[in-house]
MIPATI-583192 format. One record per residue (C-alpha): x, y, z; residue number from 1; residue in three letters. Coordinates in steps of 0.1 Angstrom, whole numbers, plus 5000, padded with zeros to 4 digits. Each point is the difference from the previous one (the first is absolute). Example, Ala and Ser with C-alpha at 12.3 -4.5 7.8 and 13.67 -1.06 7.14 Angstrom:
MIPATI-583192
> 5123  4955  5078  1  ALA $
> 5014  5034  4993  2  SER $
This chain:
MIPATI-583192
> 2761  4198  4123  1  UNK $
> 5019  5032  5004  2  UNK $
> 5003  5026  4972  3  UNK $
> 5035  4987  4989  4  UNK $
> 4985  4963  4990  5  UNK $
> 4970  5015  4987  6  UNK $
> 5022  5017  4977  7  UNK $
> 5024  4976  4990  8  UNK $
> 4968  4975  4993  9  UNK $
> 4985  5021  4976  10  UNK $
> 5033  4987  4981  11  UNK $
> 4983  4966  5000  12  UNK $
> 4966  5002  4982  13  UNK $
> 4994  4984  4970  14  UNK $
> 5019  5024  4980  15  UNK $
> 5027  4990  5013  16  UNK $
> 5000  4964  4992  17  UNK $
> 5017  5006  4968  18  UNK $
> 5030  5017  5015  19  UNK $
> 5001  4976  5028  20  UNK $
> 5004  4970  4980  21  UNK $
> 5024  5017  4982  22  UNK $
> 5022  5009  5034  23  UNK $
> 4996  4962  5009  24  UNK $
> 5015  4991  4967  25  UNK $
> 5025  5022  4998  26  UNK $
> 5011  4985  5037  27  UNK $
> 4998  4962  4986  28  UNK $
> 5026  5011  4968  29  UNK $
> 5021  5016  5023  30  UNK $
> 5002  4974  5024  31  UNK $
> 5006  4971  4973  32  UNK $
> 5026  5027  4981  33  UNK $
> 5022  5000  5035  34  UNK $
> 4993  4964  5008  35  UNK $
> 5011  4989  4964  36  UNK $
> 5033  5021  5002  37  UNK $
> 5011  4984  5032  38  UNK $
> 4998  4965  4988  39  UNK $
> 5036  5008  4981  40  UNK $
> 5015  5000  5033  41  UNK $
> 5012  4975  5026  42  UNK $
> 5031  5010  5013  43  UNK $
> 4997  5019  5039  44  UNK $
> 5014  5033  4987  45  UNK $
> 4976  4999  4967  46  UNK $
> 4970  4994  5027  47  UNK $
> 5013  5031  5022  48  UNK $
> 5007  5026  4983  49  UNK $
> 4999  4990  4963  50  UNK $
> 5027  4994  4968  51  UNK $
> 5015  5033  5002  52  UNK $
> 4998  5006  4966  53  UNK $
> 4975  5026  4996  54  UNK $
> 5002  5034  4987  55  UNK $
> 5004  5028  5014  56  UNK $
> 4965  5014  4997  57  UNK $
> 4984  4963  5007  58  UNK $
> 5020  5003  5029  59  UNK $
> 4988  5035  5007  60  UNK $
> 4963  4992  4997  61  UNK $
> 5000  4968  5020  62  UNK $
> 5019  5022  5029  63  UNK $
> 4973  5028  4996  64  UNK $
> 4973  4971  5000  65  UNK $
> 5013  4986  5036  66  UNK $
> 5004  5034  5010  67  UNK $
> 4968  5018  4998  68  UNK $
> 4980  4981  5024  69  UNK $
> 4963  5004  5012  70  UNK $
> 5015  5020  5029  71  UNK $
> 5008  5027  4975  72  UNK $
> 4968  5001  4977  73  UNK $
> 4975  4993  5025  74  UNK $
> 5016  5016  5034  75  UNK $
> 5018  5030  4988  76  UNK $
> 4974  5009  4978  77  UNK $
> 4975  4998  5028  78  UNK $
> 5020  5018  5021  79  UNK $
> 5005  5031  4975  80  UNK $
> 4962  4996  4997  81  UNK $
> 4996  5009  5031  82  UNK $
> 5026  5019  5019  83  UNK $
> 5019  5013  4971  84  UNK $
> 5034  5008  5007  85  UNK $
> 5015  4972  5019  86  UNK $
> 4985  4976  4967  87  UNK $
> 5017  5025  4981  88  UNK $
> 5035  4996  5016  89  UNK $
> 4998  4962  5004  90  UNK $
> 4998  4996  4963  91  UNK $
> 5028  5021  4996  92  UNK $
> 5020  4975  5023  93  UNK $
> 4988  4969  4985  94  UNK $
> 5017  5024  4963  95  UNK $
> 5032  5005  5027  96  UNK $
> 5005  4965  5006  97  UNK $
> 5005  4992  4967  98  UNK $
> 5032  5029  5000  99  UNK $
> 5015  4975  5031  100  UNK $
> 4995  4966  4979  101  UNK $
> 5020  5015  4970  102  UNK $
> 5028  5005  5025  103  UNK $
> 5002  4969  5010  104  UNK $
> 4987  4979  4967  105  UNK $
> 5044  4996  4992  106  UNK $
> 5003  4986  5035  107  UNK $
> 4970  4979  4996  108  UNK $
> 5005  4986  4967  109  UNK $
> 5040  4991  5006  110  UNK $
> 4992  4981  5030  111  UNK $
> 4986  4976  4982  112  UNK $
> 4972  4993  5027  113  UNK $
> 4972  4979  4997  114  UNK $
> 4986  5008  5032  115  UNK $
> 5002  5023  5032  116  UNK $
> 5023  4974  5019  117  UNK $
> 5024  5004  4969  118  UNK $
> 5003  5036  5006  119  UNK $
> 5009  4994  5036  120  UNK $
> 5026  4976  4996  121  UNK $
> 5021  5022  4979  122  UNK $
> 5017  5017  5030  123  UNK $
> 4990  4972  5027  124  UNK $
> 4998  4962  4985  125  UNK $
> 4991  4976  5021  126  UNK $
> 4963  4986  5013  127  UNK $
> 4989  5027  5020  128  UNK $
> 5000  5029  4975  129  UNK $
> 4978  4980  4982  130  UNK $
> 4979  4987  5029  131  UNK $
> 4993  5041  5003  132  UNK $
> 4995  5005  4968  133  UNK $
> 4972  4974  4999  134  UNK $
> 4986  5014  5033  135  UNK $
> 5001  5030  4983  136  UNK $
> 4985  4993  4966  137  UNK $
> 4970  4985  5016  138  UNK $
> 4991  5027  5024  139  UNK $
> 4998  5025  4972  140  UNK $
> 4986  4972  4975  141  UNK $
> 4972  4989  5021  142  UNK $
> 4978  5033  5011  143  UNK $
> 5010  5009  4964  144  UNK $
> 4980  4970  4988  145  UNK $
> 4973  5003  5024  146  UNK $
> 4995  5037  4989  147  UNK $
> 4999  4990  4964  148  UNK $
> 4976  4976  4999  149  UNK $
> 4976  5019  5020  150  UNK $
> 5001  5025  4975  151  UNK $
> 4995  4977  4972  152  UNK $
> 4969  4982  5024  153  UNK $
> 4985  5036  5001  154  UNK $
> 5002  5017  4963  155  UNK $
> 4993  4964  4982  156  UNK $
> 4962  4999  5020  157  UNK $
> 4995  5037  4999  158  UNK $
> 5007  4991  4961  159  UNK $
> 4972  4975  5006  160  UNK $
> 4978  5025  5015  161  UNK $
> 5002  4986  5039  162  UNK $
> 5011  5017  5031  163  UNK $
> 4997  4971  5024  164  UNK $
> 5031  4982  5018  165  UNK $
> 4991  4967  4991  166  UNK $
> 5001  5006  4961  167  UNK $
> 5031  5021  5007  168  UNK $
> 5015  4969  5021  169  UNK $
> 4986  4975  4970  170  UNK $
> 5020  5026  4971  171  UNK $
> 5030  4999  5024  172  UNK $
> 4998  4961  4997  173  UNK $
> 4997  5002  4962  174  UNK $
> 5023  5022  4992  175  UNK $
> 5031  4986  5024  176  UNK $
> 4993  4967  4986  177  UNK $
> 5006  5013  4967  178  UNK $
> 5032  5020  5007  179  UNK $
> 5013  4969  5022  180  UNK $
> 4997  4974  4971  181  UNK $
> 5017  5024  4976  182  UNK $
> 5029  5004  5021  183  UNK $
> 4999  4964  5006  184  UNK $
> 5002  4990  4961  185  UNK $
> 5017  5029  4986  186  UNK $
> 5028  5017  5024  187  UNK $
> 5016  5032  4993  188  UNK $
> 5002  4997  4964  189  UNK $
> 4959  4995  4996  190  UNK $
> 4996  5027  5026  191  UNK $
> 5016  5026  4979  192  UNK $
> 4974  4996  4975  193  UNK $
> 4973  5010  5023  194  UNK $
> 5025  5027  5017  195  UNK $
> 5003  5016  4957  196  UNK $
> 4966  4998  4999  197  UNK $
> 4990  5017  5033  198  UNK $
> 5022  5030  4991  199  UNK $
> 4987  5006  4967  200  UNK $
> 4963  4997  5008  201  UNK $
> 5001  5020  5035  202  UNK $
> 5022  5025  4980  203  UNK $
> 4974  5005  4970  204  UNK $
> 4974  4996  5023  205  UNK $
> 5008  5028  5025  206  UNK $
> 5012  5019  4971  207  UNK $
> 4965  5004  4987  208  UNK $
> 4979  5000  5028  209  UNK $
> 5024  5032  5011  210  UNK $
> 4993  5017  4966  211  UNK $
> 4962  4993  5003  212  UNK $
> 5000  5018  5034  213  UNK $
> 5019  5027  4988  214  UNK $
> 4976  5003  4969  215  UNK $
> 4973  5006  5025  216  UNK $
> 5017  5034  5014  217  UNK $
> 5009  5006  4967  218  UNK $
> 5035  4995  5003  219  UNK $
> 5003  5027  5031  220  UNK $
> 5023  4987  5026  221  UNK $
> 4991  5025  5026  222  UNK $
> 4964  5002  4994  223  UNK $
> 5000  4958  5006  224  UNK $
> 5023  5007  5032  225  UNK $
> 4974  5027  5011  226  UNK $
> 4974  4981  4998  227  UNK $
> 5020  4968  5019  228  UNK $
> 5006  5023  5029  229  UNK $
> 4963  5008  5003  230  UNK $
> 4987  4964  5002  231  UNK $
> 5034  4989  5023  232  UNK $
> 5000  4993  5037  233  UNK $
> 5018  5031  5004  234  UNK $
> 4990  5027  4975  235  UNK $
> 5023  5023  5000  236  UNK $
> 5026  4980  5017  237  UNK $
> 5002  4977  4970  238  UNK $
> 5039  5009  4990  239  UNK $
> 5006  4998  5037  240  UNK $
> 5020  4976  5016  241  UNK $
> 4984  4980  5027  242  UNK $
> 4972  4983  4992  243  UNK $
> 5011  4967  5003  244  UNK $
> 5032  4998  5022  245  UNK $
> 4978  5021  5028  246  UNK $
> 5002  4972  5028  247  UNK $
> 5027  5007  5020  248  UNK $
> 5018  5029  5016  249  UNK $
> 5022  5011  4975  250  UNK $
> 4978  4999  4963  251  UNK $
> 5028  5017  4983  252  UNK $
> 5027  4975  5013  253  UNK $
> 4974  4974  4991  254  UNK $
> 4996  5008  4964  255  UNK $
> 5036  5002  4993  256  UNK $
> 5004  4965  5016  257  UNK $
> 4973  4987  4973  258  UNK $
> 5018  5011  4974  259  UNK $
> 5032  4985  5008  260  UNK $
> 4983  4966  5006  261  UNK $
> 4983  5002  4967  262  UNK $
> 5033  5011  4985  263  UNK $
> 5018  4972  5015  264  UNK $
> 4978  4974  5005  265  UNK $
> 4987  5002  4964  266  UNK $
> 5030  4994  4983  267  UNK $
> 5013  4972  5027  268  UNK $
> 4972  4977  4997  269  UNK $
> 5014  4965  4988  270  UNK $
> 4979  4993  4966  271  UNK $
> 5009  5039  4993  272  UNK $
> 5036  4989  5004  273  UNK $
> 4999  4966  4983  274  UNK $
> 4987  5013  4970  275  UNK $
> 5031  5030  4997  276  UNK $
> 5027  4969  5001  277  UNK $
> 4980  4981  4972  278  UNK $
> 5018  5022  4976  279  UNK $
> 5024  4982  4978  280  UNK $
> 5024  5035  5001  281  UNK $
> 5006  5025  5024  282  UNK $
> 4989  5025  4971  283  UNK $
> 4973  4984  4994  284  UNK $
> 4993  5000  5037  285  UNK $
> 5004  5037  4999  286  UNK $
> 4974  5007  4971  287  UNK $
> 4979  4979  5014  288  UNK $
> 4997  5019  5031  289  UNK $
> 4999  5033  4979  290  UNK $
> 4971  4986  4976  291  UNK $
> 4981  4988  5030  292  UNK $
> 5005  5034  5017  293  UNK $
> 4983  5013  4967  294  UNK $
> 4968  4975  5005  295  UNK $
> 4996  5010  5040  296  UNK $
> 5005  5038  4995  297  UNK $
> 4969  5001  4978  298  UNK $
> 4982  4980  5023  299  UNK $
> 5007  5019  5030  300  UNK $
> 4985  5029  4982  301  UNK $
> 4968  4980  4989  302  UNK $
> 4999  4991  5033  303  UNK $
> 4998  5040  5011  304  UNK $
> 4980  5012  4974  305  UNK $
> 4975  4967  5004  306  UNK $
> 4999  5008  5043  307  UNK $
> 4998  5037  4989  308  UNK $
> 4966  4990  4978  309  UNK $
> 4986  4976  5021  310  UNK $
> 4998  5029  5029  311  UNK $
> 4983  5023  4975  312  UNK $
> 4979  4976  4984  313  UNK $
> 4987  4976  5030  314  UNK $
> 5007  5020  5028  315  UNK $
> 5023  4990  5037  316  UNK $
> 4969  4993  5013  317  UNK $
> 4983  4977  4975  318  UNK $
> 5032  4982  4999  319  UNK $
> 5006  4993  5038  320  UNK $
> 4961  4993  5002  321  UNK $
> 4998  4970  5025  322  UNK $
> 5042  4987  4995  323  UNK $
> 5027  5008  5016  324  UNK $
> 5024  5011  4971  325  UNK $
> 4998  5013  4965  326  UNK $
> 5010  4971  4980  327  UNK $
> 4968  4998  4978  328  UNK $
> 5011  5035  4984  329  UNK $
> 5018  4987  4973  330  UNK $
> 4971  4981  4984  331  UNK $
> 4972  5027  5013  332  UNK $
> 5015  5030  4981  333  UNK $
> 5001  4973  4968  334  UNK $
> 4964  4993  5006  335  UNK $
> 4992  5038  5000  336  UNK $
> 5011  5005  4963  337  UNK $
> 4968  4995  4980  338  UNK $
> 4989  5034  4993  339  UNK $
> 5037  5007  4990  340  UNK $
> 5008  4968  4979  341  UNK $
> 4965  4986  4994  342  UNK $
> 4985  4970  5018  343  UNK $
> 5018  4974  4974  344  UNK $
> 5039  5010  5006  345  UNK $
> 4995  5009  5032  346  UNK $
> 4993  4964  5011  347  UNK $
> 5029  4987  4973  348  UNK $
> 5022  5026  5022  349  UNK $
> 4983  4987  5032  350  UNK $
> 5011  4963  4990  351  UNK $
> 5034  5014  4990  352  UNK $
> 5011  5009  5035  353  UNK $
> 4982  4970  5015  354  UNK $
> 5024  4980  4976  355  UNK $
> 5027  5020  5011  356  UNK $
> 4996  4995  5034  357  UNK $
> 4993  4967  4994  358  UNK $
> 5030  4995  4982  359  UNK $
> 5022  5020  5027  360  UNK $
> 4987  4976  5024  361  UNK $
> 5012  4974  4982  362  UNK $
> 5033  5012  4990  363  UNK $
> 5010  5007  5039  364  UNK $
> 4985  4974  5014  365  UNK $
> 5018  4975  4979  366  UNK $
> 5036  5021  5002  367  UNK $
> 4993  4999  5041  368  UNK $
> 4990  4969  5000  369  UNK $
> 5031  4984  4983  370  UNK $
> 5023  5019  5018  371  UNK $
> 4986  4989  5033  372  UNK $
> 5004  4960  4983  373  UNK $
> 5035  5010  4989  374  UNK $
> 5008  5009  5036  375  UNK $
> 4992  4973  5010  376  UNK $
> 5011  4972  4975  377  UNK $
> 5034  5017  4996  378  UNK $
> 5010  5016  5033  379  UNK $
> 4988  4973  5021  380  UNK $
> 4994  4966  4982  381  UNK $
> 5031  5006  4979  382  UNK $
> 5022  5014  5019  383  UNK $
> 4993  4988  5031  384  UNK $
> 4979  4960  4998  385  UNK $
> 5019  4996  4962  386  UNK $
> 5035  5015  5013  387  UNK $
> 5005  5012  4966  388  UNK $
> 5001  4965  4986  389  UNK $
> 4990  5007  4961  390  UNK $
> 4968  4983  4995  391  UNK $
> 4972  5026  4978  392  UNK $
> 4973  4980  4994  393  UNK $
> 4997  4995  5037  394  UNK $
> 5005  5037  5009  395  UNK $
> 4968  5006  4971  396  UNK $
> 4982  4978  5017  397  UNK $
> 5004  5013  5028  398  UNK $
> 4996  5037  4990  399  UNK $
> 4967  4988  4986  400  UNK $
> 4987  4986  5029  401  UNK $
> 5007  5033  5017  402  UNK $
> 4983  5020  4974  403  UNK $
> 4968  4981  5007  404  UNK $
> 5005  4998  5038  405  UNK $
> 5008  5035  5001  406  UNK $
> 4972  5012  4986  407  UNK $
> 4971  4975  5010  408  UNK $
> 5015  5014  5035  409  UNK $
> 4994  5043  4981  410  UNK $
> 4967  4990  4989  411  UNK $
> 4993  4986  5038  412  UNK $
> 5008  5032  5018  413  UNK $
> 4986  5023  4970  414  UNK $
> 4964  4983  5007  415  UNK $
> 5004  4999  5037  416  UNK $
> 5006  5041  4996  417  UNK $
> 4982  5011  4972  418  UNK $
> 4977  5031  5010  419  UNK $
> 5026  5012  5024  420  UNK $
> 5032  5030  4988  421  UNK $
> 5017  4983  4973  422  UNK $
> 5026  5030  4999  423  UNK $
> 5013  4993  5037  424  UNK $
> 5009  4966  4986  425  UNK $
> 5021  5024  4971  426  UNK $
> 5016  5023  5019  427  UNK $
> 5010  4971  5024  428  UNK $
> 5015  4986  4975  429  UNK $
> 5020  5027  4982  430  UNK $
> 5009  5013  5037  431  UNK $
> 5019  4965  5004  432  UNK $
> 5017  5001  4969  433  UNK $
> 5011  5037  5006  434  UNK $
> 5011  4991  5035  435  UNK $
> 5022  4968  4986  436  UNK $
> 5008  4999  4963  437  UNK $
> 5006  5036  4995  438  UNK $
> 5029  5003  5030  439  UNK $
> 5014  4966  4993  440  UNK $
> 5000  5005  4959  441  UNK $
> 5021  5037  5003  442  UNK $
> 5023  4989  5026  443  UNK $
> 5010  4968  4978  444  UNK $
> 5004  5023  4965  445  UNK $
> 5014  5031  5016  446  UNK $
> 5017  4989  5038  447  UNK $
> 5030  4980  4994  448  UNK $
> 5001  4994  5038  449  UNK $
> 4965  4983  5002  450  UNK $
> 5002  4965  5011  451  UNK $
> 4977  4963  5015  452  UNK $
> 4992  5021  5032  453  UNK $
> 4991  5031  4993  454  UNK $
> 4974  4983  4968  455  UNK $
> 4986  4977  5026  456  UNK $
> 4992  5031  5025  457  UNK $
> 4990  5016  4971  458  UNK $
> 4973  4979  4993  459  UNK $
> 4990  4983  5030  460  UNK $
> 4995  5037  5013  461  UNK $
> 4981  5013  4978  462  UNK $
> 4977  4976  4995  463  UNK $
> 4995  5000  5036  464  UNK $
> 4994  5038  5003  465  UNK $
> 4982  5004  4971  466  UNK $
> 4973  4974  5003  467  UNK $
> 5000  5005  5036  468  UNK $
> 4993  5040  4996  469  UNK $
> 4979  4990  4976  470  UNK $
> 4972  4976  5017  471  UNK $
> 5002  5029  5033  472  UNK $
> 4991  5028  4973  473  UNK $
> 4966  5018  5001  474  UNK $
> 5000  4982  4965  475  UNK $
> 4994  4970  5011  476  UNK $
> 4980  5003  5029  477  UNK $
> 4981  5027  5020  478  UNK $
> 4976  5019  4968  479  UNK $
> 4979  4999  4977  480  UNK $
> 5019  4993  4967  481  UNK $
> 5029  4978  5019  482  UNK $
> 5002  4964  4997  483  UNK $
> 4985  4986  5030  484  UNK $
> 4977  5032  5005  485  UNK $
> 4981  4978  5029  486  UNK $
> 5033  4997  5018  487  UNK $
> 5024  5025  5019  488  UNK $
> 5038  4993  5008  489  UNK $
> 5013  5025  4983  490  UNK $
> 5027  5017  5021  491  UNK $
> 5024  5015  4972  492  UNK $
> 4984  5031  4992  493  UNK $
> 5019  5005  4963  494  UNK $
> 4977  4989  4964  495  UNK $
> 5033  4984  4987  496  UNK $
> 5027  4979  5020  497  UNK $
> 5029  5007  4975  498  UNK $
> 5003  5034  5023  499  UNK $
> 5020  4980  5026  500  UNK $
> 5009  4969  4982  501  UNK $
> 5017  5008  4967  502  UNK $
> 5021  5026  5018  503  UNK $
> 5007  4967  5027  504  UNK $
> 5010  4975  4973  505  UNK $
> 5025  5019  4986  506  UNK $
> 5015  5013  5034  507  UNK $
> 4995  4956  5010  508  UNK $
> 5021  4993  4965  509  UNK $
> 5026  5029  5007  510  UNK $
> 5002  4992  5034  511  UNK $
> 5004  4957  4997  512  UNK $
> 5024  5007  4969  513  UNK $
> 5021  5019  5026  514  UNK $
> 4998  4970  5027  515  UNK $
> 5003  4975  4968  516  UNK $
> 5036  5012  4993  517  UNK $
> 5010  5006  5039  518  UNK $
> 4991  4961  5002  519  UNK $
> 5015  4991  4975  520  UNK $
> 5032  5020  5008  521  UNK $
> 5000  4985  5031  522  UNK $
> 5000  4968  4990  523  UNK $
> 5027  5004  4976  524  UNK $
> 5022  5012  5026  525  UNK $
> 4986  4965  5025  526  UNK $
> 5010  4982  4965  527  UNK $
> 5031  5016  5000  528  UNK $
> 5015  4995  5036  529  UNK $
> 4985  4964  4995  530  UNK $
> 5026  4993  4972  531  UNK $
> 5029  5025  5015  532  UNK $
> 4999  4973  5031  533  UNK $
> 4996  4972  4980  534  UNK $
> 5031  5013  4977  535  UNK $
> 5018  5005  5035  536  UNK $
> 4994  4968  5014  537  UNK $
> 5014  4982  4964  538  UNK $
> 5029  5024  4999  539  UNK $
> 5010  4988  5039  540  UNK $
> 4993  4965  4990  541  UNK $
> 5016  5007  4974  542  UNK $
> 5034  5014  5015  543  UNK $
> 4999  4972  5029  544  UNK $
> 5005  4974  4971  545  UNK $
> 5024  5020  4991  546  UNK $
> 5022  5003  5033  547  UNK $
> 4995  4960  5006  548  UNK $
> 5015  4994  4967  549  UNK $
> 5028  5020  5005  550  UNK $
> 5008  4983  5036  551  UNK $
> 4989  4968  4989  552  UNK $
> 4972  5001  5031  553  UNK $
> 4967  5000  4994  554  UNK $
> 4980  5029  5010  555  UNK $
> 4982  4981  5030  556  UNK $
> 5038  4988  5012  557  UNK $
């Protein structure tokens, strides 16, 4: 057992049992509250994306709740553990994000969309848009998914005090299960109960654990950054950029690309979307956006200061001992509070943020996990097998079945990966939503002269870039800390794929727009000569009638 485990199972011992029993409570009344909620609701748009009659700041901490993932409180703060600046930055990004979702929460919100292939048929109706659009939701959905529950697998046994992959793989099991029959029974309106609750708890939660480490360096910012430097991978490169986007040739070019796909991608992802257009208003939409930028600002900080402490407190060293990432960092600088707090609230604060990663988990999961069944029980069985044909209690059932087949299928492919890079499976994802959603979502609310082609090149393009680029990246085969570390194909020599394929999608949706209108010009004019000559031919008909009449011959005399 390395030192990591060791340290998260001193968390475990009997005087713990107290607190954990309370943590498993406090999951079961959560689960029953959501559960309970969504029984009110049997209508398709009710089971996707809720009633639309919440408030603005119910609204604002359900988006915050499906927005502040395990990605964020686990990964970023491992990585500002560690390496220090490029953490630092990528929580700023995730903040940034947030500024491009209130630009387009008005947009959003008057679209009316229930899902992704709703957005694409404004400016293209038809099949096919929506045929991408599904394609599309369930490439981002899916690694999305996979990454989640992994996370969930590992903090729920380190919780338990276990390091192995079969408990990890068993948690995984237990926890999916849980998520997949609440999204099963309850919908979106049940979900947002869980999504409330995940926001406040990871909010109060990181807001004290942050004040306890600070209390520690008696309140002294740089003394706390000083001694995170020391204890870093790179002392005295620890406000330094490039020590995580250091694979390739170009590091600087790199870092900016990871920024932009975090940007992007972060605000594009489907659930993320879904939940902006379950606003009843468009102001409402609008202070949602603003009160969940409020919730994720302060946890973006938490998340620097907490990464900042657990470098001083544990050490680079003790954290990477015998892993491959940093994702333990979280709950080892929460563990390392006792002669701060005092052995008794540092274990309630320790079982606060295991809630509130438990709780994330279950907030995102869920949120991806019904917009993945929406895809495909409104894009494709809807408007594709149904052909519109208005029968909702058929399309529930069949958005039902796709919760639970979708995610008996997560739960799969999380056990089959657990113990490998969880945040490859991330960044894939937020790489194909940056590479579709983003170019195809600004083109349609601010190109008047997007059209059907240029979407579909759009999307089919980027996803084909980005998750090409992505599986030949040293980040998913070829080192240590990649996702297939035995294997080596990796032949793109950039950490992120969005370097070539976000910049690609939107040249593919400028591009096919152009070819779009040149088609369709052309076949106006093919339309056009079609009906000259056939107005021709009548007219000469025409005027032969007329001449026979007048010489009392027929025409053919």
């Amino acid at each position: 057992m390395n030192h990591s485990s060791t340290f998260l199972a001193a968390a475990a011992d009997d005087p713990y049992a107290l607190v954990l029993s309370s943590f498993m409570l406090f999951m079961v009344l959560a689960l029953f509250g959501s559960v309970f909620a969504g029984l009110r609701g049997d209508s398709p748009p009710e089971f996707y994306i809720g009633d639309r009659q919440g408030s603005a700041w119910k609204n604002g901490l359900a988006l915050a709740g499906c927005y502040v993932s395990t990605s964020l409180l686990l990964s970023v703060t491992g990585v500002v553990a560690t390496v220090g600046f490029d953490g630092i930055t990528a929580a700023t990004s995730v903040l940034l994000s947030m500024g491009v979702l209130l630009l387009l929460a008005r947009p959003l919100q008057l679209s009316g969309s229930l899902t992704l292939g709703d957005l694409f048929s404004l400016r293209a109706p038809g099949t096919a848009p929506r045929v991408a659009a599904a394609v599309a939701t369930l490439a981002i959905t899916a690694p999305y998914l996979v990454a989640q529950l992994m996370a969930a697998g590992n903090v729920t046994a380190a919780l338990l005090g276990f390091s192995g992959i079969g408990v990890q793989q068993m948690c995984t099991v237990l926890i999916g299960g849980l998520v997949v029959t609440c999204g099963m029974l309850s919908g979106a309106k049940g979900l947002t109960v869980i999504q409330v609750i995940a926001a406040a708890v990871t909010l109060v939660a990181m807001v004290f654990a942050s004040l306890a480490v600070l209390r520690l360096f008696h309140g002294d910012v740089g003394t706390l950054l000083t001694a995170a430097d020391a204890h870093s991978t790179r002392p005295g490169r620890y406000l330094s950029t490039g020590g995580l986007f250091n694979v390739g040739p170009t590091p600087r070019l790199d870092f900016a690309a990871g920024q932009v796909m975090t940007v992007l991608g972060g605000v594009c992802m489907p659930h993320v979307l879904s939940r902006v257009s379950a606003a009843k208003d468009t102001a409402t939409a609008r202070r949602s956006v603003r009160y969940a930028t409020g919730v994720v600002a302060l946890v973006c900080v938490t998340v620097v200061i907490l990464g900042m402490g657990a470098s001083a407190r544990v050490g680079a060293g003790a954290i990477l001992s015998g892993q491959s990432n940093a994702d333990d960092s979280l709950m080892l600088v929460a563990g390392s509070l006792d002669d701060g707090l005092g052995s008794g609230t540092s274990r309630l604060l320790f079982t606060a943020l295991a809630c509130a990663i438990f709780l994330s988990v279950l907030a995102v999961v869920g949120a991806t996990t019904l917009a993945a069944a929406a895809a495909l029980a409104r894009d494709t069985y809807h408007h594709l097998v149904q052909r519109r044909q208005s029968d909702p209690t058929r399309e529930l059932m069949v958005a039902r079945i796709a919760v639970l087949l979708f995610g008996v299928l997560g739960i799969l492919l999380a056990v089959l990966a657990q113990g490998r890079s969880a945040a490859f499976l991330a960044q894939l994802a937020t790489a194909v939503a940056a590479s579709t959603v983003a170019p195809v979502l600004l083109y349609t609310f601010y190109w008047d002269r997007f059209n059907r082609t240029g979407l579909l090149w759009a999307v089919y393009g980027g996803t084909v870039l980005s998750v090409g680029l992505a599986l030949s990246s040293p980040s998913a085969s070829g080192g240590s800390q990649a996702f297939l570390p035995n294997a080596d194909f990796a032949w793109f020599d950039h950490g992120t794929p969005v370097l070539v394929s976000v910049p690609a999608a939107f040249l593919l949706g400028w591009a096919g727009s152009l070819m779009g209108r040149r088609q369709a010009h052309r076949q106006q004019a093919e339309d056009a000569s079609v009906t000259t000559a056939v107005l021709l031919i009548g007219r000469t008909a025409a005027t032969a009638a007329g001449v026979g009449r007048t010489t009392g011959r027929r025409p053919s005399d």
